[in-house]
PyMOL CGO cylinders between C-alpha atoms (Angstrom):
from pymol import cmd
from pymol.cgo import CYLINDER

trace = [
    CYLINDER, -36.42, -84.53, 50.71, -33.73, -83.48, 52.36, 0.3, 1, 1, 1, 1, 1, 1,
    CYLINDER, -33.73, -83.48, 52.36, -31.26, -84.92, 55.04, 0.3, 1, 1, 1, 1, 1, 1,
    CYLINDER, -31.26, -84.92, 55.04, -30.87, -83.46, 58.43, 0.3, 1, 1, 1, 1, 1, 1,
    CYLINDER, -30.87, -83.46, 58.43, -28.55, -83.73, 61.08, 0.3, 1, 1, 1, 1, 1, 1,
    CYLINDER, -28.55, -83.73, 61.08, -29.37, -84.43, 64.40, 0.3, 1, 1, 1, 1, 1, 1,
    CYLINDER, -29.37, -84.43, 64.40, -28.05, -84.18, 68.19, 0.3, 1, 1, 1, 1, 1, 1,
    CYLINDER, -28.05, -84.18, 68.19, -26.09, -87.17, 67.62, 0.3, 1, 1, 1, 1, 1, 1,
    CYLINDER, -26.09, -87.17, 67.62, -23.47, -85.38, 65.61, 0.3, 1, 1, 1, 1, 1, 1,
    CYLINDER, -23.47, -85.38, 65.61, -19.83, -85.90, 67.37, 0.3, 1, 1, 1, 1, 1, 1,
    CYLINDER, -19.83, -85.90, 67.37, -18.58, -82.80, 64.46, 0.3, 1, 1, 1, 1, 1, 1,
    CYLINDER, -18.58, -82.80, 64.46, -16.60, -85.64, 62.97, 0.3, 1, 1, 1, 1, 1, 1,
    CYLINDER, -16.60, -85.64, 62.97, -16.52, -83.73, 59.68, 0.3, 1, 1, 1, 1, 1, 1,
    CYLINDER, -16.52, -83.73, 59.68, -16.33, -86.62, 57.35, 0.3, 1, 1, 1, 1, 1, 1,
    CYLINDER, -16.33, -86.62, 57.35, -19.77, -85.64, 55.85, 0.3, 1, 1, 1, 1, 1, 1,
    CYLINDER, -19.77, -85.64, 55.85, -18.33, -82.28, 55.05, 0.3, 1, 1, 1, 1, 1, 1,
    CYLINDER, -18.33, -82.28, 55.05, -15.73, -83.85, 52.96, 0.3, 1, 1, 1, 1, 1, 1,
    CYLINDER, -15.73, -83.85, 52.96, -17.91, -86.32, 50.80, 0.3, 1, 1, 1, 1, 1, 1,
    CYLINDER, -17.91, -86.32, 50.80, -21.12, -83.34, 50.08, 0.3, 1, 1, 1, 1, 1, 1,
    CYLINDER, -21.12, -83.34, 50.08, -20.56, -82.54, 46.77, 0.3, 1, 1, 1, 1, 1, 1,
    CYLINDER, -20.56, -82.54, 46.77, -23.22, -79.38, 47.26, 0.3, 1, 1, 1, 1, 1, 1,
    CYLINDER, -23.22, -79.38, 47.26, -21.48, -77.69, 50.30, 0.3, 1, 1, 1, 1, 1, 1,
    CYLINDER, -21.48, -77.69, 50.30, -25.01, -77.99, 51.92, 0.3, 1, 1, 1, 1, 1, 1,
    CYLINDER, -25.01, -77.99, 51.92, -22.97, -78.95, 55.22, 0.3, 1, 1, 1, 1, 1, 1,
    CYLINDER, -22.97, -78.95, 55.22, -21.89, -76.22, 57.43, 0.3, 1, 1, 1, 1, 1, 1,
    CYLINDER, -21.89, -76.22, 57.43, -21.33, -75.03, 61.51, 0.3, 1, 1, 1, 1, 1, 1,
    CYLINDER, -21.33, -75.03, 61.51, -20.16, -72.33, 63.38, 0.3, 1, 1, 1, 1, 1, 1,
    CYLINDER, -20.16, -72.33, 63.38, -17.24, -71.60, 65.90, 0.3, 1, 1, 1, 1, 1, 1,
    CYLINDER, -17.24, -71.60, 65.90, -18.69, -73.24, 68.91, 0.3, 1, 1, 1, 1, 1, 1,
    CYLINDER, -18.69, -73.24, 68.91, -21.35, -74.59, 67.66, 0.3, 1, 1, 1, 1, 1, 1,
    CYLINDER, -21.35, -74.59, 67.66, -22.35, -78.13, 69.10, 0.3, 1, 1, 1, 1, 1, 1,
    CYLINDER, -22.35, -78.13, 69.10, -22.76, -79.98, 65.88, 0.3, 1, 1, 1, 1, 1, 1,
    CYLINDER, -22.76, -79.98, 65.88, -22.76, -79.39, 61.51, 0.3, 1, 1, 1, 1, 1, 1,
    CYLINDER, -22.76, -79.39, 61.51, -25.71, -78.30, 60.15, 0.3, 1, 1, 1, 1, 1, 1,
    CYLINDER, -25.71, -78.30, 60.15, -27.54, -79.36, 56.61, 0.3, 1, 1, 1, 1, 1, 1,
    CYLINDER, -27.54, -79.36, 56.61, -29.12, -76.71, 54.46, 0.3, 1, 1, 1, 1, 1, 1,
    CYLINDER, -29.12, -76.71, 54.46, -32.36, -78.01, 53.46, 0.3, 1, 1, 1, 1, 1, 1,
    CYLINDER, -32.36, -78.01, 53.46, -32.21, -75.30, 50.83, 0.3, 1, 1, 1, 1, 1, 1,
    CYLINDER, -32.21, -75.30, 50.83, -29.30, -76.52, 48.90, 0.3, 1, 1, 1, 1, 1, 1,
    CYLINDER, -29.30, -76.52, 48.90, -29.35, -80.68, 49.98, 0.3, 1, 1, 1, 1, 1, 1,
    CYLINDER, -29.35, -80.68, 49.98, -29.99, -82.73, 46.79, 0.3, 1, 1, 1, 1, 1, 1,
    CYLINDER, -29.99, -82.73, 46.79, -30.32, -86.01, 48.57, 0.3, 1, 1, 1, 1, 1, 1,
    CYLINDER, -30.32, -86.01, 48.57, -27.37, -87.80, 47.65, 0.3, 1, 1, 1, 1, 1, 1,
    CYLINDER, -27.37, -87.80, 47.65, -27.02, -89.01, 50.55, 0.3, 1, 1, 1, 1, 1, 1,
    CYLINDER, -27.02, -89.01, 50.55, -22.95, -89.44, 51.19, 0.3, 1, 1, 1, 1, 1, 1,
    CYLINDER, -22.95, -89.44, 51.19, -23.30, -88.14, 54.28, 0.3, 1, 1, 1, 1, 1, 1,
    CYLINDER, -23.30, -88.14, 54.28, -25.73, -90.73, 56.14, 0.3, 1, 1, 1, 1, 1, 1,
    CYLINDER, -25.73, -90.73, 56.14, -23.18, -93.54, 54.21, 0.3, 1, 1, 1, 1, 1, 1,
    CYLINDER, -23.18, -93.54, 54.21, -19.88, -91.95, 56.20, 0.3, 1, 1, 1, 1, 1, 1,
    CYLINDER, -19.88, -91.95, 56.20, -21.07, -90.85, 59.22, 0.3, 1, 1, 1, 1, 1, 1,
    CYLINDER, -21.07, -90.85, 59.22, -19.84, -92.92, 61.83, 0.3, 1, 1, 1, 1, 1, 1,
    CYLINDER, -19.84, -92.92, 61.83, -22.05, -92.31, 64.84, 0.3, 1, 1, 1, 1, 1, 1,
    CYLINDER, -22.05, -92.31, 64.84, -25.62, -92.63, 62.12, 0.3, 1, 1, 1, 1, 1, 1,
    CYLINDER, -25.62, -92.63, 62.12, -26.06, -89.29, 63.16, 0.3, 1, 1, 1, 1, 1, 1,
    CYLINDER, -26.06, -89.29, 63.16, -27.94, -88.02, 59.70, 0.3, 1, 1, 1, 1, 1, 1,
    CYLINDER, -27.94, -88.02, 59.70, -31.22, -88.86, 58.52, 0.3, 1, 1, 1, 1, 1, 1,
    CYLINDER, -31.22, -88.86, 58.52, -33.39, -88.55, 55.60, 0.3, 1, 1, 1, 1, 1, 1,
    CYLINDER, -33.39, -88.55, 55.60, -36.31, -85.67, 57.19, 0.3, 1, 1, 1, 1, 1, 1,
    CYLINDER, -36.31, -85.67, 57.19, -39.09, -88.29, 56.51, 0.3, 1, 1, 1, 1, 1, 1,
    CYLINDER, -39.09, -88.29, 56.51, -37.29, -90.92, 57.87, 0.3, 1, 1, 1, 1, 1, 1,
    CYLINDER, -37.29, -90.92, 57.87, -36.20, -89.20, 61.12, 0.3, 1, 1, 1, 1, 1, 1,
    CYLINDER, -36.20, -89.20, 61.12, -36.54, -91.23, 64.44, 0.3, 1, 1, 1, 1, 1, 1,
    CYLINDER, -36.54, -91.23, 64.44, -39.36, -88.81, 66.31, 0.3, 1, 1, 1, 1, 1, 1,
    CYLINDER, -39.36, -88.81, 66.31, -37.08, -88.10, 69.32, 0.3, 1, 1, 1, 1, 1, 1,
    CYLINDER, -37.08, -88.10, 69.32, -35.07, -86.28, 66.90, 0.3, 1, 1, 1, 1, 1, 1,
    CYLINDER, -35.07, -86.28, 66.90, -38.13, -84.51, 64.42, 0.3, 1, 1, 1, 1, 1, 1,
    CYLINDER, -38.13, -84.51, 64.42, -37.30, -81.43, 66.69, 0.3, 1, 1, 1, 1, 1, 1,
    CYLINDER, -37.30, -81.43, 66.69, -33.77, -81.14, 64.80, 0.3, 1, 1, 1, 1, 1, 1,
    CYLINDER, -33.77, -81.14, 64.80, -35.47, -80.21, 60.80, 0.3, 1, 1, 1, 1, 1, 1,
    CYLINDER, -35.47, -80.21, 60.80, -36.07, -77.40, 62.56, 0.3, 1, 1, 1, 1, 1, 1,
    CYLINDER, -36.07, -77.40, 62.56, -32.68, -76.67, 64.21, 0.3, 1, 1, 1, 1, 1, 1,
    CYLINDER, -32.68, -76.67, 64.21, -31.24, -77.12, 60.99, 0.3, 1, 1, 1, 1, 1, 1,
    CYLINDER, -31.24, -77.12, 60.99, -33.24, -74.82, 59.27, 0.3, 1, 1, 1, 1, 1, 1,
    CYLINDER, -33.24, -74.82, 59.27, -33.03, -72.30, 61.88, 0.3, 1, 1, 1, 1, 1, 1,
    CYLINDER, -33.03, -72.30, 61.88, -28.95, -72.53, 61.93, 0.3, 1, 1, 1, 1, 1, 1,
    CYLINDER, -28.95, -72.53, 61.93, -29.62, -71.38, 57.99, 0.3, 1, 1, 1, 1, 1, 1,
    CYLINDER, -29.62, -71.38, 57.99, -32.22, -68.43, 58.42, 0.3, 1, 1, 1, 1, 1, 1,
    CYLINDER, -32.22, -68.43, 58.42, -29.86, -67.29, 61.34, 0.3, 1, 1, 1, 1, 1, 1,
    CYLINDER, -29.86, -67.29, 61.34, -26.42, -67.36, 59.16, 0.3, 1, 1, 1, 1, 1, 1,
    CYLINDER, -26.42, -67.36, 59.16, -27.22, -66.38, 55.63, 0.3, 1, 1, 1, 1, 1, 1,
    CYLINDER, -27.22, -66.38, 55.63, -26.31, -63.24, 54.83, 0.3, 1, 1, 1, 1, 1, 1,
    CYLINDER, -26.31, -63.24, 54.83, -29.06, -60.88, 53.52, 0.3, 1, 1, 1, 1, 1, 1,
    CYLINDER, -29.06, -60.88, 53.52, -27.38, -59.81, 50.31, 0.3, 1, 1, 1, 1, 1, 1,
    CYLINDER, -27.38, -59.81, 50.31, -28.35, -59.39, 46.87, 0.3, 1, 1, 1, 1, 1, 1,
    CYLINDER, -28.35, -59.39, 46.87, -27.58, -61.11, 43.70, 0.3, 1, 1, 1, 1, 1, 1,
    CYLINDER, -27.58, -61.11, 43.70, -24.09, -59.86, 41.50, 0.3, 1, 1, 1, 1, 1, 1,
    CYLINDER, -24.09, -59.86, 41.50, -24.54, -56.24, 40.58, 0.3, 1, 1, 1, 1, 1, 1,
    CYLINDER, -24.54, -56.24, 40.58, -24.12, -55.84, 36.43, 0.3, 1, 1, 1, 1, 1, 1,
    CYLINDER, -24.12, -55.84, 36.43, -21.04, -53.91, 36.61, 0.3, 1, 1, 1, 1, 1, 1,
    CYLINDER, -21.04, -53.91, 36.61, -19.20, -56.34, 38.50, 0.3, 1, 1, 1, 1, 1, 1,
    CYLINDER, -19.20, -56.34, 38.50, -20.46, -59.06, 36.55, 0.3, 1, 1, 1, 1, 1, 1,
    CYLINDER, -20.46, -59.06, 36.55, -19.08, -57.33, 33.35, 0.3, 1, 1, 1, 1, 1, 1,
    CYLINDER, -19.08, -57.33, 33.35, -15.55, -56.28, 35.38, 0.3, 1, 1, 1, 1, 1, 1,
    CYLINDER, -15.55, -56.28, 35.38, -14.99, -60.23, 35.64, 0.3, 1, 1, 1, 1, 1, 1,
    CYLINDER, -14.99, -60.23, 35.64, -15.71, -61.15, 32.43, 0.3, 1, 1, 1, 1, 1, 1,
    CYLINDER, -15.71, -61.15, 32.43, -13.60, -58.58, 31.43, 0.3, 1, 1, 1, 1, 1, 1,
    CYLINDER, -13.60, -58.58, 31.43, -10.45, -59.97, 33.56, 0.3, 1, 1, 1, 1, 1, 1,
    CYLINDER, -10.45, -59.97, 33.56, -11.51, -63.79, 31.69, 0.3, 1, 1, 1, 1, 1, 1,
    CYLINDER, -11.51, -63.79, 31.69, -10.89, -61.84, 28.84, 0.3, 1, 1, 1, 1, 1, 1,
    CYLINDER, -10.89, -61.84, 28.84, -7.84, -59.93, 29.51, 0.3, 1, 1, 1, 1, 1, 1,
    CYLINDER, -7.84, -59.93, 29.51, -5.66, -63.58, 30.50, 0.3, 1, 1, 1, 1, 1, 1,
    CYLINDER, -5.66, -63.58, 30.50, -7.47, -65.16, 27.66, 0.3, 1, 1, 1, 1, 1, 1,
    CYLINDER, -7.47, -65.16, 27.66, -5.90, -62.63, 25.31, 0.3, 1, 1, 1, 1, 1, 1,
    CYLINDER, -5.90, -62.63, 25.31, -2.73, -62.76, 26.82, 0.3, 1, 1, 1, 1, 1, 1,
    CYLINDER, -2.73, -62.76, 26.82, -2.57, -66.66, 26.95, 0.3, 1, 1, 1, 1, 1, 1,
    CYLINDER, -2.57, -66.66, 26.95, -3.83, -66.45, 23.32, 0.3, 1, 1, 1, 1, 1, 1,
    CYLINDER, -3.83, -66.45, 23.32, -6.88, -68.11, 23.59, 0.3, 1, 1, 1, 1, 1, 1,
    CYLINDER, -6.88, -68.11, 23.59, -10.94, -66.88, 22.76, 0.3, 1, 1, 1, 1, 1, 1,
    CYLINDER, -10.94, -66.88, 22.76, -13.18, -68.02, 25.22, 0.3, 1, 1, 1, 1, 1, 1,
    CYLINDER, -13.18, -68.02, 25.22, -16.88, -66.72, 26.56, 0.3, 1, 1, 1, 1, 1, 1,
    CYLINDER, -16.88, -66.72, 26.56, -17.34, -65.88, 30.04, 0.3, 1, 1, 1, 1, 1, 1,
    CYLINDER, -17.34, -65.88, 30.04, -20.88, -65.84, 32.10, 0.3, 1, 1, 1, 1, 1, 1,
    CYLINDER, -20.88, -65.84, 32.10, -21.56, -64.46, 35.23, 0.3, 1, 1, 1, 1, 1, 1,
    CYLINDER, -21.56, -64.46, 35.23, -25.40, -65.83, 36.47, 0.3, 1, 1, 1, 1, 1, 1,
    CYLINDER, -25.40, -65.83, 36.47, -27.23, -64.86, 39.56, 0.3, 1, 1, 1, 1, 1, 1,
    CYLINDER, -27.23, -64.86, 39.56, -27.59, -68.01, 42.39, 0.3, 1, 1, 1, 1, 1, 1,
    CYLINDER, -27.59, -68.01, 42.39, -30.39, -69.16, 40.68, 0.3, 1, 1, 1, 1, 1, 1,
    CYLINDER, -30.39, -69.16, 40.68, -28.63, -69.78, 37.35, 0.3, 1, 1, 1, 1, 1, 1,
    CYLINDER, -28.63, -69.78, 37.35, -30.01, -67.01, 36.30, 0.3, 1, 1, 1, 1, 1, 1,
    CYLINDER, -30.01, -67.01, 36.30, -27.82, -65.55, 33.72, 0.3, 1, 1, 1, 1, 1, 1,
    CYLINDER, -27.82, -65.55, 33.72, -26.78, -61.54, 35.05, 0.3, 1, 1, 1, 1, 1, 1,
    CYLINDER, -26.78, -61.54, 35.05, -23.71, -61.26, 32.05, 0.3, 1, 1, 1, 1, 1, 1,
    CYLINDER, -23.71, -61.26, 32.05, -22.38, -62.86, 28.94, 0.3, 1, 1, 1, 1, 1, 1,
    CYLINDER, -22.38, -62.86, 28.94, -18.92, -61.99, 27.02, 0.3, 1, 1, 1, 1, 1, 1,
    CYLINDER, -18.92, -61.99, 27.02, -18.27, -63.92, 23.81, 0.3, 1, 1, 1, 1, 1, 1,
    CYLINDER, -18.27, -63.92, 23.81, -14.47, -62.48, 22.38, 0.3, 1, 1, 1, 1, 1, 1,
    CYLINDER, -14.47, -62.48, 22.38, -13.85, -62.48, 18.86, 0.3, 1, 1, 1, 1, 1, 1,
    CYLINDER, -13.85, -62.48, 18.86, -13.08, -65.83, 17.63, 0.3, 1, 1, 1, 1, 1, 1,
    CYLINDER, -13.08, -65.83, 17.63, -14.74, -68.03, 20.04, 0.3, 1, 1, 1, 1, 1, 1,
    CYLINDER, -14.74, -68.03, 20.04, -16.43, -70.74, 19.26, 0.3, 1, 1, 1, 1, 1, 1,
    CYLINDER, -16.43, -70.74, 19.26, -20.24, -70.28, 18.87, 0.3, 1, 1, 1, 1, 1, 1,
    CYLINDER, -20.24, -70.28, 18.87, -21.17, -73.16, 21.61, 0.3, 1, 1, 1, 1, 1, 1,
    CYLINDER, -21.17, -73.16, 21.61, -18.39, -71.47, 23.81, 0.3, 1, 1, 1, 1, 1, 1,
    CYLINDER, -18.39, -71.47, 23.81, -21.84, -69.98, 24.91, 0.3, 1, 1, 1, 1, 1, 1,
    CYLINDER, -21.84, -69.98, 24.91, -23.67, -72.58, 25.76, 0.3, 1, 1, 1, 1, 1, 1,
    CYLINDER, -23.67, -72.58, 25.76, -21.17, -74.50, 27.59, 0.3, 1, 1, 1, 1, 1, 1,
    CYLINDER, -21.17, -74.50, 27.59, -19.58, -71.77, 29.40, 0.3, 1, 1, 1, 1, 1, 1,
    CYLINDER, -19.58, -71.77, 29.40, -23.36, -70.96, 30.81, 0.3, 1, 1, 1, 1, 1, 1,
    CYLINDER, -23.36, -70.96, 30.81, -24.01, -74.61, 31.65, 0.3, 1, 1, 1, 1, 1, 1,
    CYLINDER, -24.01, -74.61, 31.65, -20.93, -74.29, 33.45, 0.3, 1, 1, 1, 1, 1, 1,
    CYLINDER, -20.93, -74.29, 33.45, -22.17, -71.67, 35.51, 0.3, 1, 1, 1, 1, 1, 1,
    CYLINDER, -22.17, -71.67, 35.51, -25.52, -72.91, 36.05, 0.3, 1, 1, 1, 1, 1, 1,
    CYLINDER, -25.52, -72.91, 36.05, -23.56, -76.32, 37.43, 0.3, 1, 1, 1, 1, 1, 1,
    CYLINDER, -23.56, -76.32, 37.43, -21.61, -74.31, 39.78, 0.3, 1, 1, 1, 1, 1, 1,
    CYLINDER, -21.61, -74.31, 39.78, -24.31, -72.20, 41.59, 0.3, 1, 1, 1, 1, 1, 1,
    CYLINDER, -24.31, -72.20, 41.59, -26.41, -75.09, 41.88, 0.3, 1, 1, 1, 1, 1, 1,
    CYLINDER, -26.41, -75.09, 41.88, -24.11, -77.65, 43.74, 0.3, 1, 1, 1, 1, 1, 1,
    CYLINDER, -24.11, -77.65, 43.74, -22.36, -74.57, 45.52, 0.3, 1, 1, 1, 1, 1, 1,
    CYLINDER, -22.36, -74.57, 45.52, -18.73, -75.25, 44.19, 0.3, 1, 1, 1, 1, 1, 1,
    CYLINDER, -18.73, -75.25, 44.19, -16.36, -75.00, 41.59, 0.3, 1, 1, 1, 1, 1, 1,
    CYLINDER, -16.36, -75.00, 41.59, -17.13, -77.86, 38.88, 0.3, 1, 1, 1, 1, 1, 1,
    CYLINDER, -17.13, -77.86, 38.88, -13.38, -78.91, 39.13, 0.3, 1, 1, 1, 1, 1, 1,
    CYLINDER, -13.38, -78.91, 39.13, -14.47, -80.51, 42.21, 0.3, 1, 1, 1, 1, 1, 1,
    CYLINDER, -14.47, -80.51, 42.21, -17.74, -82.64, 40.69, 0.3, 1, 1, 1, 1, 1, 1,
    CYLINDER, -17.74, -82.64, 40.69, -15.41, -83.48, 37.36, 0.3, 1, 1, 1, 1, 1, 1,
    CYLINDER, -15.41, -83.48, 37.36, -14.12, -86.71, 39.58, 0.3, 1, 1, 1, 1, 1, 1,
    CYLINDER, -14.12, -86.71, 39.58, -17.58, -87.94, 40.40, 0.3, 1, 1, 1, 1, 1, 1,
    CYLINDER, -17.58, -87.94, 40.40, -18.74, -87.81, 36.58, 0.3, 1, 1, 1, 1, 1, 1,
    CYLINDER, -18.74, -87.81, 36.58, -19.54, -90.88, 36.77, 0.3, 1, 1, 1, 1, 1, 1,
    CYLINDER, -19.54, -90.88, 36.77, -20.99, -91.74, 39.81, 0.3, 1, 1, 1, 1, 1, 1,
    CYLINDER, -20.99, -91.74, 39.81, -25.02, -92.65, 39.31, 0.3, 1, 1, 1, 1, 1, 1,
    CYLINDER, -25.02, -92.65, 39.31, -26.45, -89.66, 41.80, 0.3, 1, 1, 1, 1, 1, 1,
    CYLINDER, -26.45, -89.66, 41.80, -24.63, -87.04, 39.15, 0.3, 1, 1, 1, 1, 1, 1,
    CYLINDER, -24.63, -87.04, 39.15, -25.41, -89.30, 36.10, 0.3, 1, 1, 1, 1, 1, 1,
    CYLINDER, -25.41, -89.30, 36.10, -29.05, -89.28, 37.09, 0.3, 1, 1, 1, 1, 1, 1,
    CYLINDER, -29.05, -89.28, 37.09, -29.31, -85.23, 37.27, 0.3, 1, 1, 1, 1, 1, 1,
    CYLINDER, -29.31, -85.23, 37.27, -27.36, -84.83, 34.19, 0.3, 1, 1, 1, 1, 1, 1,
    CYLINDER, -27.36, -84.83, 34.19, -29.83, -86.41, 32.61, 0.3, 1, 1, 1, 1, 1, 1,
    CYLINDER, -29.83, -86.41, 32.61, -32.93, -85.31, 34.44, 0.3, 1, 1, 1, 1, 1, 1,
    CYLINDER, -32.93, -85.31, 34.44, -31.20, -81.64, 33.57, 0.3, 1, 1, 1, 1, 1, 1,
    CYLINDER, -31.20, -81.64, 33.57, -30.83, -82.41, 29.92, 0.3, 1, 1, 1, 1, 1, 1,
    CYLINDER, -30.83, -82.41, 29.92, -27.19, -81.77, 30.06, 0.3, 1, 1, 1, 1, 1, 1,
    CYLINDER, -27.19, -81.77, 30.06, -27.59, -78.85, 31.78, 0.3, 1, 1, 1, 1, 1, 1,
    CYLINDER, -27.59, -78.85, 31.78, -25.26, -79.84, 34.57, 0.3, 1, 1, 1, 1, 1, 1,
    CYLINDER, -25.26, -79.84, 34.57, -22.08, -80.11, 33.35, 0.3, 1, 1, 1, 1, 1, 1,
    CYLINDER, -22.08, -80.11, 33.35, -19.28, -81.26, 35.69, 0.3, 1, 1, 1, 1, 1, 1,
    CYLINDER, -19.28, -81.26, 35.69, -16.41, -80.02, 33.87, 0.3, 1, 1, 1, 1, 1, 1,
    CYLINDER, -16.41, -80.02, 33.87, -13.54, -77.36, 34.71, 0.3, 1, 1, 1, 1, 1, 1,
    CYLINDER, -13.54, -77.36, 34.71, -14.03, -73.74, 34.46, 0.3, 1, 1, 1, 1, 1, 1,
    CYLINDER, -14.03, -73.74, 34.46, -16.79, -72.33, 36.65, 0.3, 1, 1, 1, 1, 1, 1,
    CYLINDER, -16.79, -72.33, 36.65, -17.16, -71.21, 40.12, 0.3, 1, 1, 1, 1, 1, 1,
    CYLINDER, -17.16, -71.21, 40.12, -19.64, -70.60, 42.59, 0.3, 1, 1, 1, 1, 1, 1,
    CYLINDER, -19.64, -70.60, 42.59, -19.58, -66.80, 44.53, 0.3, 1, 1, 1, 1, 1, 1,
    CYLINDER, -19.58, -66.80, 44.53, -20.33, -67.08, 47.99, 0.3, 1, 1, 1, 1, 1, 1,
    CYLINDER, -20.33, -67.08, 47.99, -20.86, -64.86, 50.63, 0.3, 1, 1, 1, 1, 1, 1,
    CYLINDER, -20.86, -64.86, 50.63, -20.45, -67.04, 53.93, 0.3, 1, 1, 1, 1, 1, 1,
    CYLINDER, -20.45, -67.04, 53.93, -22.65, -69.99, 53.08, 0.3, 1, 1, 1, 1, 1, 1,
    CYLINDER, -22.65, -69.99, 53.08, -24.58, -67.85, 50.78, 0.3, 1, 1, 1, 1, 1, 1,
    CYLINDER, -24.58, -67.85, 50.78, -24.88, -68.28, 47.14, 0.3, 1, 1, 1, 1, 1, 1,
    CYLINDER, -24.88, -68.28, 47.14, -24.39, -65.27, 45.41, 0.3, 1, 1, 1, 1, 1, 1,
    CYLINDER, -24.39, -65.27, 45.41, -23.95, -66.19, 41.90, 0.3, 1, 1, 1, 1, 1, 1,
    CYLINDER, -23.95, -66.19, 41.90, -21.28, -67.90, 39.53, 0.3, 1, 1, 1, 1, 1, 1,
    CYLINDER, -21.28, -67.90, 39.53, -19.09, -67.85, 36.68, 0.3, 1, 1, 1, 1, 1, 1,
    CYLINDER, -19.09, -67.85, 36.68, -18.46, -69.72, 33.80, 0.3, 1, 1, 1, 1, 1, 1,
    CYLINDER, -18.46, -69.72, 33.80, -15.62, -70.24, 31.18, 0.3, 1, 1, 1, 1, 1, 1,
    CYLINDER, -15.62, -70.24, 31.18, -15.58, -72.14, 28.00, 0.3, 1, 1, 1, 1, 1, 1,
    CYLINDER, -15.58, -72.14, 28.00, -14.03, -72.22, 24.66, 0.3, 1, 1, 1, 1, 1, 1,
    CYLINDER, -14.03, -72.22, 24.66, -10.34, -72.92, 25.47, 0.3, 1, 1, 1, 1, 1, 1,
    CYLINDER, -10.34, -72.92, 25.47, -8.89, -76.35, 24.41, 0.3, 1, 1, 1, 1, 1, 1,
    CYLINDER, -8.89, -76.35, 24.41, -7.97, -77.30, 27.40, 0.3, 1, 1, 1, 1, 1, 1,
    CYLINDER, -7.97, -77.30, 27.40, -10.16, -77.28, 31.05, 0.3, 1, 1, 1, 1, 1, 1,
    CYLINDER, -10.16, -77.28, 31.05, -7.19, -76.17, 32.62, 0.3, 1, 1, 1, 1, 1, 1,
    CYLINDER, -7.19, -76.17, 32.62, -7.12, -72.60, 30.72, 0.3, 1, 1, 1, 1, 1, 1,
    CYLINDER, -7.12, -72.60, 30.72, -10.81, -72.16, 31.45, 0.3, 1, 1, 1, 1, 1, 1,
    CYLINDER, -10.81, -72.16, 31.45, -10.08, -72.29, 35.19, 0.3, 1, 1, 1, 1, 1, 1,
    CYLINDER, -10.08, -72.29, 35.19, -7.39, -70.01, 34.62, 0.3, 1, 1, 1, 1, 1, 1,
    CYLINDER, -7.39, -70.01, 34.62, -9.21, -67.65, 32.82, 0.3, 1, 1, 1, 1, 1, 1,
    CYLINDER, -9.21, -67.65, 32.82, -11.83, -68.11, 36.06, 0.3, 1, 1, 1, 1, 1, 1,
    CYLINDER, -11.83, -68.11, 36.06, -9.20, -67.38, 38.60, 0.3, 1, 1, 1, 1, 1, 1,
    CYLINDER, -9.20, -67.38, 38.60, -8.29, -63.80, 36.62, 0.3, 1, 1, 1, 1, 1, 1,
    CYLINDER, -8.29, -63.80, 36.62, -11.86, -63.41, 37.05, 0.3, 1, 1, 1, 1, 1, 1,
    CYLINDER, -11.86, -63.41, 37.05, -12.07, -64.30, 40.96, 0.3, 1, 1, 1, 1, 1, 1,
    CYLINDER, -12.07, -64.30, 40.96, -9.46, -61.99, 41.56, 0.3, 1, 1, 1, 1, 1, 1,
    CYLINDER, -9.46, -61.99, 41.56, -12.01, -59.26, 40.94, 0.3, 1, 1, 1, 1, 1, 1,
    CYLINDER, -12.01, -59.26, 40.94, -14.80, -60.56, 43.21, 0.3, 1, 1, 1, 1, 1, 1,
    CYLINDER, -14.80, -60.56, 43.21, -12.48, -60.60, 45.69, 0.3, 1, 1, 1, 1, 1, 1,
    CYLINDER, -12.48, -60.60, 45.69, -11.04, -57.36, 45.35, 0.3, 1, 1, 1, 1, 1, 1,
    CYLINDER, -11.04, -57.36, 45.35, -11.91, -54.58, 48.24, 0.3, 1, 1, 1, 1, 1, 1,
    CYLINDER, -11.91, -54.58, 48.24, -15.34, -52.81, 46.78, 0.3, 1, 1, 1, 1, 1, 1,
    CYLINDER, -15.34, -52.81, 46.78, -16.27, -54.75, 43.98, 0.3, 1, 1, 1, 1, 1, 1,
]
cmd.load_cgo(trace, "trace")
């Protein structure tokens, strides 16, 4: 179920800082933040920090507040942009730049570009990379459309029993390690990439970044 924000909300912002699924969002001029029920996995960081116990869990809401799982929700349908999933060619075009720095670094990695889903839209395995490269480079990508942001940012919480308990429940599917990023479009998941197959994180999210640099290129 997940947690909603009500009229309480002062726009503090600390909730924004501790969601680890970028489910938290507002608007210039907007009166308070907003949670996605979409994209909310429950964790519940944001009821812990907020300091005016603005947030509630949507079956838990008091009822002079019910009214605001529907604000939320609205905020969403209102601010999403209607857009379509990673289009094959430029899928391909970014796997092809992961490729390019890997070669020039002198590494052999795979790269996979999946639709917002987790869907998979693209795979590129260079000569010489390892055959689980595959695997792990997908999980990667699955990781970072799911939670909505690059998995350098969920490597620090590894540990912490929310993200233990849906690795498991995933079957190691979720994998918060370096080298994948989500594609966004406003607050609206588009897709994501994954790198694996270097010995290092570090030259996975490099080989990530060549590949951002085409997404955000004009007419990609």
């Amino acid at each position: 179920m997940p947690y909603i924000i009500t009229s309480l909300c002062t726009n503090d912002g600390a909730c924004v800082e501790v969601c680890p699924v970028a489910c938290i969002h507002t608007t210039p001029g907007a009166p308070q933040f907003y949670i996605d029920p979409e994209v909310c996995i429950d964790c519940e960081q944001c009821e812990i920090v907020c300091p005016v116990d603005a947030i509630f869990k949507d079956i838990d809401i008091p009822a002079e507040h019910v009214a605001s799982i529907e604000v939320n929700a609205a905020f969403f349908r209102k601010n999403k942009a209607a857009v379509g999933p990673v289009s094959f060619d430029t899928a391909w075009a970014m796997i092809h730049s992961a490729h390019e720095y890997a070669q020039m670094v002198g590494i052999a990695v795979t790269a996979v570009v999946v639709d917002e889903a987790g869907a998979p839209i693209a795979v590129g395995r260079m000569d010489k990379a390892e055959p689980r490269s595959a695997e792990l480079a997908f999980n990667k990508a699955y990781t970072a459309a799911a939670f909505h942001v690059a998995t350098t940012e969920l490597a620090p919480q590894a540990r912490q029993p929310w993200l233990r308990s849906l690795m498991i429940a995933h079957q190691g599917r979720i994998m918060p390690m370096g080298g994948a990023v989500p594609l966004l479009d406003g607050v609206t998941i588009i897709g994501a990439i994954g790198v694996a197959g270097a010995s290092r994180p570090e030259q996975d999210v490099l080989c990530c970044r060549a590949a951002i640099a085409v997404w955000e290129s004009p007419g990609h």
